[in-house]
N, C-alpha and C positions, 0 to 999 in steps of 0.2 A: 775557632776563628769565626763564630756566628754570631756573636756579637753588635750592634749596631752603632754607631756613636750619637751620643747627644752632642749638645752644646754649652757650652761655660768658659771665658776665659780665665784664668789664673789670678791670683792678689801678686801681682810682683812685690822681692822685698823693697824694702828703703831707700837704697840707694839709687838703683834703678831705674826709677819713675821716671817720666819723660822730663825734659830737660828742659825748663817754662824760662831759667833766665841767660843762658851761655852761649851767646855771640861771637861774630868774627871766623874771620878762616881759622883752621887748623893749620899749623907748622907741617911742612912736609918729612914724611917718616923720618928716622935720622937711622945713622948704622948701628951696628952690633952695640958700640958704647953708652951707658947712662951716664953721661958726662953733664947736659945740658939742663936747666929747669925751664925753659920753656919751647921746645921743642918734643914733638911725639917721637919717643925711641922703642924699638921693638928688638926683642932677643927672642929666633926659633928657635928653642931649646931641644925639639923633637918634630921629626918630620916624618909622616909613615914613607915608605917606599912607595905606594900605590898612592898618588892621590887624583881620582878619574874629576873632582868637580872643587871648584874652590868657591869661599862666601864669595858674592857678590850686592851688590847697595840692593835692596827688596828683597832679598833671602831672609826667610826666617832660619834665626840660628836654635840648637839649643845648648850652653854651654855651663862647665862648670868653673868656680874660679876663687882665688883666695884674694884678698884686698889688706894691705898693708901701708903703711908710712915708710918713708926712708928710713925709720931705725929698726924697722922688722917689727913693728908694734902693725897684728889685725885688728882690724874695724869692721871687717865683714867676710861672709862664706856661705859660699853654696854649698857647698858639704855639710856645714854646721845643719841645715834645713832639709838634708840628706834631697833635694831636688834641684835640677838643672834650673837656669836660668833662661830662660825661653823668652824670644823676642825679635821685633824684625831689624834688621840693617838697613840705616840709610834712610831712618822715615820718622827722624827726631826722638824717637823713645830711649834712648842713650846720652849720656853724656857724648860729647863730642868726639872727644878722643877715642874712647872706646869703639863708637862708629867706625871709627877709618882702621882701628887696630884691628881689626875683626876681618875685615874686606882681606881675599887670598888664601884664608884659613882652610886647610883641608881638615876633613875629620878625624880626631884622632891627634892631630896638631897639637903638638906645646908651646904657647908662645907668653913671655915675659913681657908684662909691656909697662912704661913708665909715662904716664899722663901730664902734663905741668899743669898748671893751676889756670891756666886759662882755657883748654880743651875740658876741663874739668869744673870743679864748683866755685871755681873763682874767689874771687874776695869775700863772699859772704859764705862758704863752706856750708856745710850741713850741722843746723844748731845740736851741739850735743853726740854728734859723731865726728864731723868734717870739720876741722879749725882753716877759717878763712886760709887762702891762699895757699894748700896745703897740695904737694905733690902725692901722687897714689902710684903706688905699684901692683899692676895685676897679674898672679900667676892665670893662664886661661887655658881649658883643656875641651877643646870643641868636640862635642858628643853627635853633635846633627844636624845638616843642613836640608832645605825645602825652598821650594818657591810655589808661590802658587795658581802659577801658570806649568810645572810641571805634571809630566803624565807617568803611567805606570810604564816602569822599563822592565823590558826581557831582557836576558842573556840566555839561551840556549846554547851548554856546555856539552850536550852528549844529545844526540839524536838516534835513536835506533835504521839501520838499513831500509828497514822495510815497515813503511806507516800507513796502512789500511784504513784506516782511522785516526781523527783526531775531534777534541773534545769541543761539543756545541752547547748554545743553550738549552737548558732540561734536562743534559746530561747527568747520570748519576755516575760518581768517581771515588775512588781508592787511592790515595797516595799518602804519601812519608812526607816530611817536613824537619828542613832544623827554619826557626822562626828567632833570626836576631835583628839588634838593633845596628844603627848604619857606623857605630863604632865597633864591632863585633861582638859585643854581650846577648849572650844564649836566654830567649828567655820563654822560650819552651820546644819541645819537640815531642814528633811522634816517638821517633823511634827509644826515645829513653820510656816510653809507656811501650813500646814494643807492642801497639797497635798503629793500623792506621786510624787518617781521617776519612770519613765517610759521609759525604754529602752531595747533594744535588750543585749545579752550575749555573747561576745566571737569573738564578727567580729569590734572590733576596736570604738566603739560608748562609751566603757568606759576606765580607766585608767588599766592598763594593771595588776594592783595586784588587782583590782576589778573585773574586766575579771574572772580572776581564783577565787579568792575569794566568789563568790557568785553561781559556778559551785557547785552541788550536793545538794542545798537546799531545800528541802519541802517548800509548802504553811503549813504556821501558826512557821515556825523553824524562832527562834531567836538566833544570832551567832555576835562574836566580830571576826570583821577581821581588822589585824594589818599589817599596808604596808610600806614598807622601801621606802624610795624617788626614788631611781631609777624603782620602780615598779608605782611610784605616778605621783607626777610634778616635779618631778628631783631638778637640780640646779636653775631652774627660780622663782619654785612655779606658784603659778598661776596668779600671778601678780595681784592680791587683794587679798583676807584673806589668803592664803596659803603661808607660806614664803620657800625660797628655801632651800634644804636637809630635809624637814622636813617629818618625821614618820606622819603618817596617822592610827586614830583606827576607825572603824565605828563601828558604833550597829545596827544591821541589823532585820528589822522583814520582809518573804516574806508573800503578799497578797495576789500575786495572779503569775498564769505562762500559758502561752501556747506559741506554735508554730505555724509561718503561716500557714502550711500545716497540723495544726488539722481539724478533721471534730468533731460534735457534739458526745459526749457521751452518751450512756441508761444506765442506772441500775433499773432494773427493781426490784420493791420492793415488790407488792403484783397482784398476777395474780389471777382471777374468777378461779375455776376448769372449769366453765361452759363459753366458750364465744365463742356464734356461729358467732360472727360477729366482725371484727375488720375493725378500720377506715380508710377511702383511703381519697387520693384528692379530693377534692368536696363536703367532708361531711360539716355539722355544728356541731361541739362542746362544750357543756358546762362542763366547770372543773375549779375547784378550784385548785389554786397555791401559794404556798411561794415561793418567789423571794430573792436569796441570792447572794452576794459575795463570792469568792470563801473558804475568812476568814471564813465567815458565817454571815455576817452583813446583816440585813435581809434589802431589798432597797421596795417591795412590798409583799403584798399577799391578793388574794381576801378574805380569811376569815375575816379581816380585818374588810372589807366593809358589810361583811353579801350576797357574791351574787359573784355567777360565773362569770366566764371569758368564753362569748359568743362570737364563731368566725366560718369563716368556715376557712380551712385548708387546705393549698397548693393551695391559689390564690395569696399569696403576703398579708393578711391579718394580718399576725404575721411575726415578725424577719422571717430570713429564717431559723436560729435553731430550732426554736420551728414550724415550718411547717413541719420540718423534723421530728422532736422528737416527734409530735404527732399523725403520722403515724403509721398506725398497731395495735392502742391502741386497749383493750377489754373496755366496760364500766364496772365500778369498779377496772378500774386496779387504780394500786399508780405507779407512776415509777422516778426516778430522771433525769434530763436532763439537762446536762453540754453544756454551747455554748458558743464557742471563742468568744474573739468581731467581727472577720469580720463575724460571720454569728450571730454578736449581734447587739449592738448599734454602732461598730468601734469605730475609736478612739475620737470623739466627745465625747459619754454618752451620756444619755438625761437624764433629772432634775437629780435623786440623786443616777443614774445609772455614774460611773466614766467611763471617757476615757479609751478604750483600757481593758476595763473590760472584766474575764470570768466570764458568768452568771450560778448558780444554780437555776435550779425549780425542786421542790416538786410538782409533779401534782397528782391528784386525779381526775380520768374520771367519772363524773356525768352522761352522757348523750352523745349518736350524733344521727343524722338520715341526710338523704338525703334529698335534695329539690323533688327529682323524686321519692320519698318513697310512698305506699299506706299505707293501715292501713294492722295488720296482726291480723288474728285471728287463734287462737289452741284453738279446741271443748275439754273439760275435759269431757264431760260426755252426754250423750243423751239416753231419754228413749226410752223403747222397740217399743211405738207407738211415731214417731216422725213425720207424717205425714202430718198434720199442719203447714205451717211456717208460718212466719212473712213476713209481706210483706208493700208497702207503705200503710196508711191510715187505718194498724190497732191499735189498741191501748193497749199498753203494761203496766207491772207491774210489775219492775225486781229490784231486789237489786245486791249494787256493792260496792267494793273495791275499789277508787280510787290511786292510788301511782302512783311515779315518777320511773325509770328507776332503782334509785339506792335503792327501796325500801321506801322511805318518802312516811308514807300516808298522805295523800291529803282530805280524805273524805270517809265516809261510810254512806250507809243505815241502816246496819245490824245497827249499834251503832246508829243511828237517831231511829231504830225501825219503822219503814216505809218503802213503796218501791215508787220505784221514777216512775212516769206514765207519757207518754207520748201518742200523735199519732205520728206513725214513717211517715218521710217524710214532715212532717208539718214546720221543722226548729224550735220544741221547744229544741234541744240539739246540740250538734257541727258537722261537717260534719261526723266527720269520727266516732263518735258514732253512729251517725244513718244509716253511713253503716256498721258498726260493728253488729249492730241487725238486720238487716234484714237475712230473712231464717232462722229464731231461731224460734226451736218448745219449746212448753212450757213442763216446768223442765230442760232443756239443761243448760249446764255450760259454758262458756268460755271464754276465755283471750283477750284483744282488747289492742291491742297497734296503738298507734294514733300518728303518726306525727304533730310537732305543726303546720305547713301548713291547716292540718285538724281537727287542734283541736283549740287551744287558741294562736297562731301566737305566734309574737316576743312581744307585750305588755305581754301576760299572764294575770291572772286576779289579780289585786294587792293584797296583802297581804295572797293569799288562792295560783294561779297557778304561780311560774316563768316562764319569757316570754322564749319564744324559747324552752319549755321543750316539751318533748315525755312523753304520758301519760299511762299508762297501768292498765285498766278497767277489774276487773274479777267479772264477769255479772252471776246472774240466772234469768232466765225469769221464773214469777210466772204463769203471766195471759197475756191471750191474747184476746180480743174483736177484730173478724172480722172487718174492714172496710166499705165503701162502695166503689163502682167504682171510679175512678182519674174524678173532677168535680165535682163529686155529695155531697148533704151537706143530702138531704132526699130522700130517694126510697119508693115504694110501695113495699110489697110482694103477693102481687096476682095482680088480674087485676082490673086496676081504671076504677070505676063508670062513665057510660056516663051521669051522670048528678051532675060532680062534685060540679059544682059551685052552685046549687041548696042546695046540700045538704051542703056548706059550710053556703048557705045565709039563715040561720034558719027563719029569719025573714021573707024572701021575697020582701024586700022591693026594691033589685034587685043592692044591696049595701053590700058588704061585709066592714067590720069594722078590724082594728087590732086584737080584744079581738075576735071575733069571728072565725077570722081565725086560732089564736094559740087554743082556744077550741080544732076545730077540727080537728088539724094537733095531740095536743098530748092524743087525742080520740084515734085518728088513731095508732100510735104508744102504748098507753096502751092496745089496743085489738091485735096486734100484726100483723096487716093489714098494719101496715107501720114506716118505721127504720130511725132516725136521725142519723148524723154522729157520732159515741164514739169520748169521749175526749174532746169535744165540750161545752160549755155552752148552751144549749136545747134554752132557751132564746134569745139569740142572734143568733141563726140560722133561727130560725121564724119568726124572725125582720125581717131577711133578704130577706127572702124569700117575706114576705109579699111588702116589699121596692119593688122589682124586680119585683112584681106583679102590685104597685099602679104607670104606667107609667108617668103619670099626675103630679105626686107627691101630691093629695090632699090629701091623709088622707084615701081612702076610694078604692075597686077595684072593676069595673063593669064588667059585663061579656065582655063587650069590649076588657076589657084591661085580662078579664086573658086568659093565654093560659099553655101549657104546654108544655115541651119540647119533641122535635119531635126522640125519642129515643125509643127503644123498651119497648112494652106496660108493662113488669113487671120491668120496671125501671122507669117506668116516673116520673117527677119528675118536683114540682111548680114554 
């Protein structure tokens, strides 16, 4: 519809030419009968149900019609010249009779009309067509009436509840169209191309009774707008389906509206009471979103898929709308966020996102933290003697809460009825769990929030941690077992015998044996003369020991080969 019209009027046919010699009143109409020859008789043969306008004297009509003699002999046809008969009422360019027949006609109208010869070409008829004095029968089937002192009319048949907006000039807009003629002939539409129209409003890109016509629209309002040719393609048409003078009705649904110079919209739906932190540049965020048209036609949304929309924010990793729009967020907020197309997909789309589209999201903030983030911890509670803590290499016995940010637990001990044990520092739990425990005295309470950097990264553990998630661990420490020093797997706790290997070698044979040596290593620890590391398998520490002791690898350790490490004498150690 961006078309402009020029100017040119039409070659009317033959007969129609204005009317240079036929005087005198016209006979007033006469009824349903063609009884009379000089008298105007009109037969409605068809009358639509609706008719909201009828001709009157200065309407321009455009009509079709068949012209006959009383024996059913044609002399003339719109049809035959496959184009209407265009012309005004009432302003001499008709035969007489035809003037007054016309006057009342609704669109769509079938009306019979019988002219006598004096409303008509009279005594001297049309040489070679029209024998002098000759009555004319017209079948006439009015296609369209105009005046042109009319304006562009609305109807507004559906208005949406709620209009935040409606359409200005410089607007750029989205809408569907059926585009017919004011007798109902289709004679284009969007939605049979199953795209929209897409243009700006009010600066000349459309037909100048569309221009105003589609001024003050809401998205989701549906309206008839009705346009007179001089507001359309004037006297040319548009030189394929649109013939000239012809009335224009569209049916208009708008989908969508913005301006160049919009920026992204908030509407903030649900805010935490509590949010000590809100997101900047540089964070990572995970959150769920529906993705909508501005109709509401929904184009994506992660819940969908069963799984967030992992990103970080304000590197260029999302539109720039949504780099914007997720600035500032609390986790747990909901918030809506409008984005034009230049700060969406522009006027491209991508897959089932349209050209020139403004985007709605429905966000829900699950989660952010920082690449540069530690773990944080808030103590709930510590007893009167907390003087004890945790430290590398001792071995602990705590139950936990495990949840995600927005609440989703993840795991308990309390509900396993167990408590989870570890040696801290050993790498049996994630980094920042095990600096979450450390300097916890036992009975202490508290909160460990864990960046995924220091916890379960961007894989996360499938089907139990999502990847990229912030974890938050609220911990009791039940028990705590002492350690040994950083190295050591066994200590003495007094001072070792200067005749260790003696008394290892029961036998004497001047050969210690594996079996012999775990004898007297968990002697030593049952009489409390000497401590294995906690947490440990007791077994596989005396393997080892005894390994590091048999250099040779035979099997067997001589006093050759043992020694002990050169450390202070109430640590020494095999």
């Amino acid at each position: 519809m961006a078309i402009r019209a020029r100017g040119w009027w039409p070659t009317p046919p033959p007969l129609f030419l204005l009317l240079l010699w036929v005087t005198g009143q016209a006979a007033p109409v006469a009824g349903l009968g063609l009884g009379s020859n000089t008298e105007l008789e009109i037969e409605r043969r068809f009358v639509p149900d609706e008719c909201p306008r009828t001709v009157r004297s200065g309407d321009f009509v455009r009509y079709h019609y068949v012209g006959t003699f009383p024996d059913g002999q044609k002399f003339d046809s719109s049809y035959d010249r496959d184009s209407t008969f265009n012309v005004f009422v009432g302003k001499g360019q008709l035969i007489a009779g035809m003037d007054q027949a016309l006057v009342g006609m609704c669109v769509n109208e079938r009306r019979f009309v019988k002219i006598p010869p004096n409303l008509a070409y009279g005594s001297e008829g049309v040489s070679g067509v029209i024998p002098p004095n000759s009555v004319l029968h017209f079948d006439v089937l009015l296609m369209d009436i105009w005046n042109s002192e009319d304006q562009v009319q609305i109807h507004t048949y559906f208005k949406p509840p709620s209009c935040p907006r409606t359409i200005q000039v410089s607007d750029f807009v989205r809408y569907h169209y059926n585009g017919t003629f004011l007798d109902g002939t289709l004679f284009d539409s969007s939605h049979n191309r199953m795209k929209t129209y897409d243009t700006y409003v009010g600066i000349g890109w459309l037909i100048p009774g569309m221009d105003k016509g589609l001024l003050g629209m809401c998205v989701g309002e549906k309206r008839i707008i009705t346009i007179p040719p001089f507001l359309a393609y004037g006297e040319d048409g548009d030189g394929k389906d649109i013939p000239g003078q012809a009335s224009l009705v569209f049916d208009v649904a708008l989908l969508d509206l913005h301006n160049p110079k919009d920026s992204i919209s908030i509407e903030n739906k649900v805010v935490p009471e509590n949010c000590e932190r809100r997101s900047q540049s540089g964070d990572f965020l995970r959150y769920h979103y529906n993705g909508t048209l501005l109709d509401g036609t929904l184009f994506d949304s992660s819940y969908s898929r069963n799984r967030t929309f992992d990103t970080y924010i304000g590197r260029g990793y999302v539109i720039a709308g949504m780099d914007e729009g997720l600035l500032g967020v609390c986790i747990g907020e909901k918030r809506r966020i409008v984005v034009p197309p230049h700060l969406g997909y522009g006027e491209e789309g991508r897959g089932n996102i349209p050209g020139s589209a403004v985007l709605v999201f429905d966000i829900h903030v699950i989660d952010f933290h920082n690449p540069s983030d530690s773990i944080s911890i808030t103590s709930h509670y510590k007893p009167p003697d907390c003087s004890v803590l945790s430290k590398k290499g001792d071995y602990l016995k705590y139950h936990y809460n495990a949840s995600l940010l927005d609440g989703t637990l993840l795991d308990s001990t309390w509900n396993l009825g167990k408590t989870y044990n570890i040696v801290l520092g050993s790498g049996q739990v994630v980094l920042g769990m095990d600096m979450g425990l450390r300097e916890m005295c036992v009975g202490e309470k508290r909160t460990v929030i864990i960046p995924p950097h220091l916890g379960y990264g961007e894989a996360g553990v499938d089907g139990e941690v999502p990847g990229s998630a912030v974890l938050v661990f609220d911990i009791e420490l039940l028990e705590l077992v002492a350690g040994l020093p950083e190295g050591y797997m066994f200590i003495w706790n007094g001072e070792v015998s200067a005749n260790l290997f003696e008394e290892i070698d029961k036998d004497g044979d001047g050969e210690v044996l594996l079996e012999e040596f775990s004898e007297y290593i968990h002697g030593q620890v049952a009489s409390g003369k000497g401590k294995l590391a906690p947490g440990f398998d007791a077994e596989m520490i005396v393997k080892n020991m005894f390994t590091n002791q048999d250099r040779n690898g035979d099997g067997k350790v001589t006093a050759e080969e043992f020694k002990l490490k050169d450390q202070e004498a109430k640590h020494d150690e095999l």
